[in-house]
C-alpha positions as CSV (number, residue, x, y, z in Angstrom):
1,X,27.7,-1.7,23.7
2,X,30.0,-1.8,20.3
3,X,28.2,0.4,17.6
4,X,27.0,-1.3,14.7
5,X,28.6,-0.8,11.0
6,X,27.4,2.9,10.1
7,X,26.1,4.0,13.5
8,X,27.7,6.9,14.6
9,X,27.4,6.5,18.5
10,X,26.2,9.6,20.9
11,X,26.8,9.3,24.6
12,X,24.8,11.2,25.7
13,X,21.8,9.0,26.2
14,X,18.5,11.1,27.1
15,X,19.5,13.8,24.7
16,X,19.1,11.2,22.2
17,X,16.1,9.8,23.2
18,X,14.7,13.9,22.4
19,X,16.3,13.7,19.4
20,X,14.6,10.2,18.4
21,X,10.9,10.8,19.7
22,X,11.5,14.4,17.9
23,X,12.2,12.7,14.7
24,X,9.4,9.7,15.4
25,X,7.1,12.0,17.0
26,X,6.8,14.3,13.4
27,X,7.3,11.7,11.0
28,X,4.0,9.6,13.0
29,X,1.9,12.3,12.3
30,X,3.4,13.6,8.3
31,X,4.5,10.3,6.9
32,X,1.5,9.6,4.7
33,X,1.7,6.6,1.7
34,X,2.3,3.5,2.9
35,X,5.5,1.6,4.2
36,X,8.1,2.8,0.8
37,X,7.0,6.3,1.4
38,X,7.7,5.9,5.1
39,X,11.2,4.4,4.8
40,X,11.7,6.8,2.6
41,X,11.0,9.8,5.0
42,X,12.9,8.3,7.5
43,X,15.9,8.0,5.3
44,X,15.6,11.3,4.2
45,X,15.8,12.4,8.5
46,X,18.5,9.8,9.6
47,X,20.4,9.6,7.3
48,X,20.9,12.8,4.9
49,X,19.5,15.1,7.6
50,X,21.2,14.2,11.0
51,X,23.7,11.2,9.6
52,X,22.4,9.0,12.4
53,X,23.5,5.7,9.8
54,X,25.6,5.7,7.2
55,X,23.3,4.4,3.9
56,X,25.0,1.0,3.8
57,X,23.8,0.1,6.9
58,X,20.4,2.2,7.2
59,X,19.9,-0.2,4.0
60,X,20.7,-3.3,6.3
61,X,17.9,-2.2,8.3
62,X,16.0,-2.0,5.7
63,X,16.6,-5.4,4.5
64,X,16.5,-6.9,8.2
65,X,13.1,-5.7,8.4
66,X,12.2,-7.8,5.1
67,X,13.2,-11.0,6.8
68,X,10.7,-10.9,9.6
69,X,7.2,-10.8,10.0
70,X,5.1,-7.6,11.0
71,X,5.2,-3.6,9.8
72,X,8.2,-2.9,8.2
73,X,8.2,0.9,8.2
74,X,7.4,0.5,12.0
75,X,9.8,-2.2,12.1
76,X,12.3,0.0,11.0
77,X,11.6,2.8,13.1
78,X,11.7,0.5,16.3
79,X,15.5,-0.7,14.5
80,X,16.8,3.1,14.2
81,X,15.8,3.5,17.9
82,X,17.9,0.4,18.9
83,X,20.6,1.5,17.1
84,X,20.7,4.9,18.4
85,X,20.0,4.8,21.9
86,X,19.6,1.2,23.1
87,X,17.0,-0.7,24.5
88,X,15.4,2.5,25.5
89,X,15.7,3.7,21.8
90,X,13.8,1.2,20.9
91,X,11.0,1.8,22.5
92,X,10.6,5.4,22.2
93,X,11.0,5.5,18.3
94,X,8.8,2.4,18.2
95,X,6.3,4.3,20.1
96,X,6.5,7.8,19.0
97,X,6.1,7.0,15.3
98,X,2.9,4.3,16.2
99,X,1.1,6.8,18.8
100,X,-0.1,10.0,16.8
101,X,-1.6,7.9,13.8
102,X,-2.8,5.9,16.7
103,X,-4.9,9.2,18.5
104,X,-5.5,9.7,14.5
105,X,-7.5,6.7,13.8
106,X,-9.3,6.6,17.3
107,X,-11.0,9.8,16.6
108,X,-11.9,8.9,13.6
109,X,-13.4,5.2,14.6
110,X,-14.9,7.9,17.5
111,X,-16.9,9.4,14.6
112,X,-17.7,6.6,13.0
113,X,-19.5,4.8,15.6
114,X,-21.4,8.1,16.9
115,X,-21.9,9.0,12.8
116,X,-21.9,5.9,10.6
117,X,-19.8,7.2,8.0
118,X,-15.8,8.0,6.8
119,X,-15.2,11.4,6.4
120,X,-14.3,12.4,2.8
121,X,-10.6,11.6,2.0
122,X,-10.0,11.2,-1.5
123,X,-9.0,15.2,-1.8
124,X,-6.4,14.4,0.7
125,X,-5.0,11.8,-0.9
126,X,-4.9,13.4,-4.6
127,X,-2.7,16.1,-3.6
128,X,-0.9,14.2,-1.2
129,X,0.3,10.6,-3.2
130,X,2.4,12.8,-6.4
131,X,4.6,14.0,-3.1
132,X,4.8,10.7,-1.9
133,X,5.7,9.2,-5.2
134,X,8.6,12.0,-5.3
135,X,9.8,11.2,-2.1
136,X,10.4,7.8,-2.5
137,X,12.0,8.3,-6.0
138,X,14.4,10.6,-4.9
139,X,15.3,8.0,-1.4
140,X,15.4,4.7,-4.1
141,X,18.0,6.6,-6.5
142,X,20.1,7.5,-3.2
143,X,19.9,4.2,-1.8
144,X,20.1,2.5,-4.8
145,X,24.0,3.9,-5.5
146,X,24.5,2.6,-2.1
147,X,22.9,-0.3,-2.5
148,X,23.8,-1.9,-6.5
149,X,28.0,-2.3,-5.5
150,X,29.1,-4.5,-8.3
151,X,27.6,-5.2,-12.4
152,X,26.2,-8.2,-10.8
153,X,24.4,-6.6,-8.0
154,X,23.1,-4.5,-11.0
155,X,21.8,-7.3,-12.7
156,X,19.9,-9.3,-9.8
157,X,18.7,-5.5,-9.1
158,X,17.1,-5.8,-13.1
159,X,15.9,-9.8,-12.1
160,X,14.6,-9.3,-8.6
161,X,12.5,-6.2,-10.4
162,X,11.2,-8.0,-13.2
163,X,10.1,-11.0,-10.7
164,X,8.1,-8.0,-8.4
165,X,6.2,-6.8,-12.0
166,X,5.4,-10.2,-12.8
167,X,3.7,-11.1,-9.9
168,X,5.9,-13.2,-8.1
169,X,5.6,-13.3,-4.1
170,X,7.7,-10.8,-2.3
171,X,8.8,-13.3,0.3
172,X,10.4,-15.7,-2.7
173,X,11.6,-12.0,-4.5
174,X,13.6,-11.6,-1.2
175,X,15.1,-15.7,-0.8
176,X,15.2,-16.2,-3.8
177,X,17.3,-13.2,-4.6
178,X,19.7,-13.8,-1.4
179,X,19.9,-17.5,-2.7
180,X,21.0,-16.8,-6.1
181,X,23.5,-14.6,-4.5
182,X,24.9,-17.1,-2.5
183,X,25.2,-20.0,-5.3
184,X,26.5,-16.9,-7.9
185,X,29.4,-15.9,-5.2
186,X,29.9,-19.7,-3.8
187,X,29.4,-17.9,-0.6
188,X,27.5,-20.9,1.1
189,X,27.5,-20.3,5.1
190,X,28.4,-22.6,7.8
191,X,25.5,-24.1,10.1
192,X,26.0,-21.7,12.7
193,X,26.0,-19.1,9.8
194,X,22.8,-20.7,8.6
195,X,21.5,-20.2,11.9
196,X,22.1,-16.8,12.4
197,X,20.4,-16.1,9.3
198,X,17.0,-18.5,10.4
199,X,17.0,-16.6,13.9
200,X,16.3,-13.4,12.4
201,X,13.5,-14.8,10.3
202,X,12.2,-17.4,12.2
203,X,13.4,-16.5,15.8
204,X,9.7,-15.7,16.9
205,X,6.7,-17.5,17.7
206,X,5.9,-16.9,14.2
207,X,4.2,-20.4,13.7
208,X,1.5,-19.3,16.4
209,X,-1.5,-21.5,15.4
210,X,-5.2,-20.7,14.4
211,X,-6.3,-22.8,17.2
212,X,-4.1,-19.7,19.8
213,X,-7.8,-17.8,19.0
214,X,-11.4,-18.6,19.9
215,X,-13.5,-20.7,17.8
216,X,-15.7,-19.5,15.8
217,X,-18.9,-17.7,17.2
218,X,-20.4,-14.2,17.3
219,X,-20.2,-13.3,20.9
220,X,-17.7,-10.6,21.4
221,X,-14.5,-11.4,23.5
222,X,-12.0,-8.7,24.5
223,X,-9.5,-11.5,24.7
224,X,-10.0,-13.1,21.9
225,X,-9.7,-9.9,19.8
226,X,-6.3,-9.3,21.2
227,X,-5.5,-12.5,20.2
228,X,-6.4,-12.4,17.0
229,X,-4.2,-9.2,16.2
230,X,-1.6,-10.9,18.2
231,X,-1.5,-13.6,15.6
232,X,-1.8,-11.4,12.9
233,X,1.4,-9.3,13.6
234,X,3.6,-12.3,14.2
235,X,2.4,-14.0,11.0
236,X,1.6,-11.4,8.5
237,X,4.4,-10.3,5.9
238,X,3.1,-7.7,3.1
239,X,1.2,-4.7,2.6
240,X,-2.0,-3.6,4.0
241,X,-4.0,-5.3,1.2
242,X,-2.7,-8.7,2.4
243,X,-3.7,-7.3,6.1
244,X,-7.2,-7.1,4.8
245,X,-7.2,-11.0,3.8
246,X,-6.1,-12.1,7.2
247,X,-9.1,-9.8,8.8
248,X,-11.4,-10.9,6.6
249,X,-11.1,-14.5,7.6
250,X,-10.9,-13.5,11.0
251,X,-13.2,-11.4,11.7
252,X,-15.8,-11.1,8.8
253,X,-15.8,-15.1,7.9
254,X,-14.9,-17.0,10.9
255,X,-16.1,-14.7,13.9
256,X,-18.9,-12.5,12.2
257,X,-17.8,-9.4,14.2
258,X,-17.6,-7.2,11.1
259,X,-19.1,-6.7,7.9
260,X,-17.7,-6.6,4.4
261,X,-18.3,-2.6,4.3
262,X,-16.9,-2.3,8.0
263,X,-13.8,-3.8,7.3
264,X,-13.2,-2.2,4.1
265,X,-13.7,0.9,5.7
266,X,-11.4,0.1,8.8
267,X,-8.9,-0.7,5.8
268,X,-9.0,2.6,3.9
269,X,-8.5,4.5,7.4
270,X,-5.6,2.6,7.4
271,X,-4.3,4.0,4.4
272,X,-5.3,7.2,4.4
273,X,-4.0,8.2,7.6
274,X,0.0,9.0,8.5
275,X,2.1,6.5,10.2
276,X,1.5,2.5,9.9
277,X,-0.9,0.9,8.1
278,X,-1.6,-1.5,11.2
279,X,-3.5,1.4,12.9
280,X,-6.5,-0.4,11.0
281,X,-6.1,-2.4,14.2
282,X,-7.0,0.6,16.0
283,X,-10.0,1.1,14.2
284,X,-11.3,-2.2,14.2
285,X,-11.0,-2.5,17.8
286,X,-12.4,0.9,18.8
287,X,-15.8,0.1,16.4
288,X,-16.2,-3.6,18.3
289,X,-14.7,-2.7,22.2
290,X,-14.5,1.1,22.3
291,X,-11.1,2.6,23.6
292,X,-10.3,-0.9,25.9
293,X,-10.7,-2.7,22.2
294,X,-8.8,0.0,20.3
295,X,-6.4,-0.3,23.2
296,X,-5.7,-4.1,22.8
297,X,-6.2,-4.9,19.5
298,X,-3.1,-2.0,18.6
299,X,-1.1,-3.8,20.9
300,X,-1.5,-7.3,19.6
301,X,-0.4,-6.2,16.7
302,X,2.4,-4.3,17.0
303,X,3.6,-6.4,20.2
304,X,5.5,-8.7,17.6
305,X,7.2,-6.3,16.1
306,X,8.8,-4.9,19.3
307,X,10.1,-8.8,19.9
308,X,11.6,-9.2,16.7
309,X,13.6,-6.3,16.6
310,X,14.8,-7.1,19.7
311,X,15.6,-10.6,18.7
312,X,17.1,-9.8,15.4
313,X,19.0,-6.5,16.3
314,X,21.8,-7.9,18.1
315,X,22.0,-10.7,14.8
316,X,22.8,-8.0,12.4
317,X,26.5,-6.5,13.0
318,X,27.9,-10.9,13.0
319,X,25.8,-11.2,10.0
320,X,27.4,-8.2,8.4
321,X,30.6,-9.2,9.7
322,X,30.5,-12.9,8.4
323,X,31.3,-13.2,4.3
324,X,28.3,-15.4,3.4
325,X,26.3,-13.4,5.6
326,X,27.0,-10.5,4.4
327,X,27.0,-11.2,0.9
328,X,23.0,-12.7,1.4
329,X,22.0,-9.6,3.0
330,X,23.4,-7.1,0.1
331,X,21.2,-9.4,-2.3
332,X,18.2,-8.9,0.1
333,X,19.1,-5.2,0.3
334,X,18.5,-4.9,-3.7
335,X,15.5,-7.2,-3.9
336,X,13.7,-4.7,-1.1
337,X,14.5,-1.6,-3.2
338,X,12.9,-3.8,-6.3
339,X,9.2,-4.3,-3.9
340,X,9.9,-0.2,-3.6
341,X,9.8,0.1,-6.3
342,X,7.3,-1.8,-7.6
343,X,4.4,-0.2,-5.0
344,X,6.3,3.0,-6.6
345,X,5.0,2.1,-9.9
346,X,1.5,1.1,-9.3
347,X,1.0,3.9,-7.2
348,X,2.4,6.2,-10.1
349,X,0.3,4.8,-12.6
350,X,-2.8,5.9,-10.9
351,X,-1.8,9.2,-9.4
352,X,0.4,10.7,-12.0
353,X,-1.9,10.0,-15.1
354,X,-3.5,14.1,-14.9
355,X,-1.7,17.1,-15.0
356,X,-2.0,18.5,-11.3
357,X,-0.7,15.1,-9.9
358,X,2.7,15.1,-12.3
359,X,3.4,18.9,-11.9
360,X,3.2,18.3,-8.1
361,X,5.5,15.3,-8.8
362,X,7.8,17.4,-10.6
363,X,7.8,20.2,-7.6
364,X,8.2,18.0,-4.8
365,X,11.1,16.6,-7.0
366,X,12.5,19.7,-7.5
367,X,12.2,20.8,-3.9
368,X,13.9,17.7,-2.9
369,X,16.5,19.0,-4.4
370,X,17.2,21.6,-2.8
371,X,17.0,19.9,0.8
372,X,13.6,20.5,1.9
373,X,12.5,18.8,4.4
374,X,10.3,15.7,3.1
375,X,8.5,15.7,6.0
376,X,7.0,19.0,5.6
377,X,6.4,18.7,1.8
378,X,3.8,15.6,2.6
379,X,2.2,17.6,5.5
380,X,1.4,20.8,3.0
381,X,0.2,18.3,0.4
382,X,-2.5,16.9,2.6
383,X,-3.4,20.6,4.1
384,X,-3.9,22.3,0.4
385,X,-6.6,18.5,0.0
386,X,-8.5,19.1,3.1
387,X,-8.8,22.9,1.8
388,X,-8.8,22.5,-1.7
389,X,-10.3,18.7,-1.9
390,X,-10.1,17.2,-5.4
């Protein structure tokens, strides 16, 4: 196997599949705030911490998992693993980062079928989001010298961030930014150029149709739930909110097997939990099947994202290596640290607007600095909100 651009290659195999489900292991049960904060974290362990990737192409990754359909943070985990170790690697970050928010949420949806109720986690989240908003500050300045090459880069970097603040989709932020770049640089591909580029976005049975689930009805079918969360992984681009559309229609509108309150609930574990949003998944399918339905529904879900990685990974060094190619995925590159930033910013707004939560900004910040491990600065802001609360 040739190493990618950036990937410094270890031989010795098992050592690092340790060193990967080490890495994925801790940042599955720490990396709290959503996907930025999470590729964030992980660029803060792979790439200034142990220099698994060079930034240029940890932000190829990063781009790559923009193009497809599915949990980018987890996306990009399963994409470190690959790079690192293989076929083996990428199952075992894949799974390592999903599996500890996954025991997470299960004994919470545990409680919440034997309770009826969430337990409180809005001091959690107070102390932990100024962290988080530090974290993925300090990652989007790093990447964004790797990232912003030219004055022109810098300029689609300034129109691709004005589009995401005015509302425009993030799927026509990311095209539309690669196109410009392609017509700006007269960098037009070939077809089997053009190809390459479709197969990572389109290589995958992403067109699976409504009809691939049951009809509607209210009896409860284990199959049929895994289907649904089947189709949602391999369709769904965006954050969690977006998630909670697709379930909504699902499983509130067309099949009646939650309520409005239920699936807002299932939605704010979700979020409030480390590790992928998707684990809502979990929760849903633990409060309608118990552990088989937790079981199922979590792998419908994040089934697709195993594929696609797999599908798109071996794409990525003849993309790199092809001018047009290349030059598409640098624009995509800048337009994904414009959606960073962007959540960054709305997030901000909310949690930085009292003193506590902009002196903790500042500290984490200032901590960064002096190499502390991210990681760790995320788990001691959510221990001092489960002892402190709000």
């Amino acid at each position: 196997m040739t190493p990618p651009r950036g990937f410094h290659f270890n031989v010795d195999r098992r050592r690092a599949l340790a060193e990967l489900a080490g890495v994925f292991l801790k940042l599955g049960t720490t990396a709290f705030g959503g996907p930025a904060a999470h590729m964030a974290l992980m660029e803060d362990e792979v790439v200034r911490r142990r220099g698994w990737l060079t930034r240029e192409a940890f932000l190829d990754l990063v781009g790559a998992t923009n193009l497809i359909p599915g949990p980018n943070s987890t996306e990009l985990a399963i994409h470190v693993g690959a790079q690192r170790a293989g076929a083996a690697g990428l199952v075992v970050a894949g799974l390592c980062f999903i599996l500890p928010a996954v025991l997470i949420v299960s004994g919470i949806a545990w409680a919440y079928v034997a309770f009826g109720s969430l337990p409180q986690a809005a001091g959690l989240l107070a102390w932990v989001q100024p962290v988080v908003i530090a974290v993925v500050l300090q990652a989007l300045w790093r990447l964004g010298r790797s990232a912003v090459k030219t004055p022109a880069l810098a300029v689609l970097a300034l129109g691709a961030t004005a589009a995401v603040f005015t509302g425009v989709n993030e799927l026509v932020v990311l095209f539309g930014a690669g196109a410009l770049w392609l017509v700006g640089t007269r960098g037009w591909p070939s077809a089997g150029q053009r190809c390459g580029l479709g197969a990572v976005v389109l290589g995958s049975p992403v067109m699976l149709p409504a009809s691939a689930v049951a009809s509607a009805g209210a009896a409860f079918s284990a199959s049929t739930l895994f289907l649904v969360f089947l189709k949602v992984g391999a369709v769904l681009f965006g954050s969690g909110y977006v998630l909670l559309a697709f379930l909504r229609a699902d499983l509130v509108q067309r099949l009646g097997w939650l309520t409005e309150a239920q699936l807002l609930d299932a939605i704010a574990v979700g979020q409030v939990t480390p590790g992928p949003v998707f684990t809502t998944a979990t929760f849903v399918g633990y409060v309608l099947g118990g552990p088989v339905g937790a079981t199922l529904a979590t792998v419908g879900i994040f089934l697709p994202a195993f594929v696609f990685v797999a599908l798109s990974a071996p794409l990525l060094p003849r993309l790199r290596a092809s001018r047009p190619a290349a030059a598409f995925l640098d624009a995509v590159n800048v337009a994904s640290l414009a959606l960073m930033l962007g959540v960054t910013w709305h997030l901000g707004v909310h949690t930085l607007n009292h003193a506590r939560g902009a002196a903790l900004a500042v500290a984490a910040l200032a901590l960064l600095r002096l190499k502390v491990n991210s990681a760790w600065l995320v788990a001691g802001a959510a221990s001092a909100g489960l002892l402190f609360g709000q």
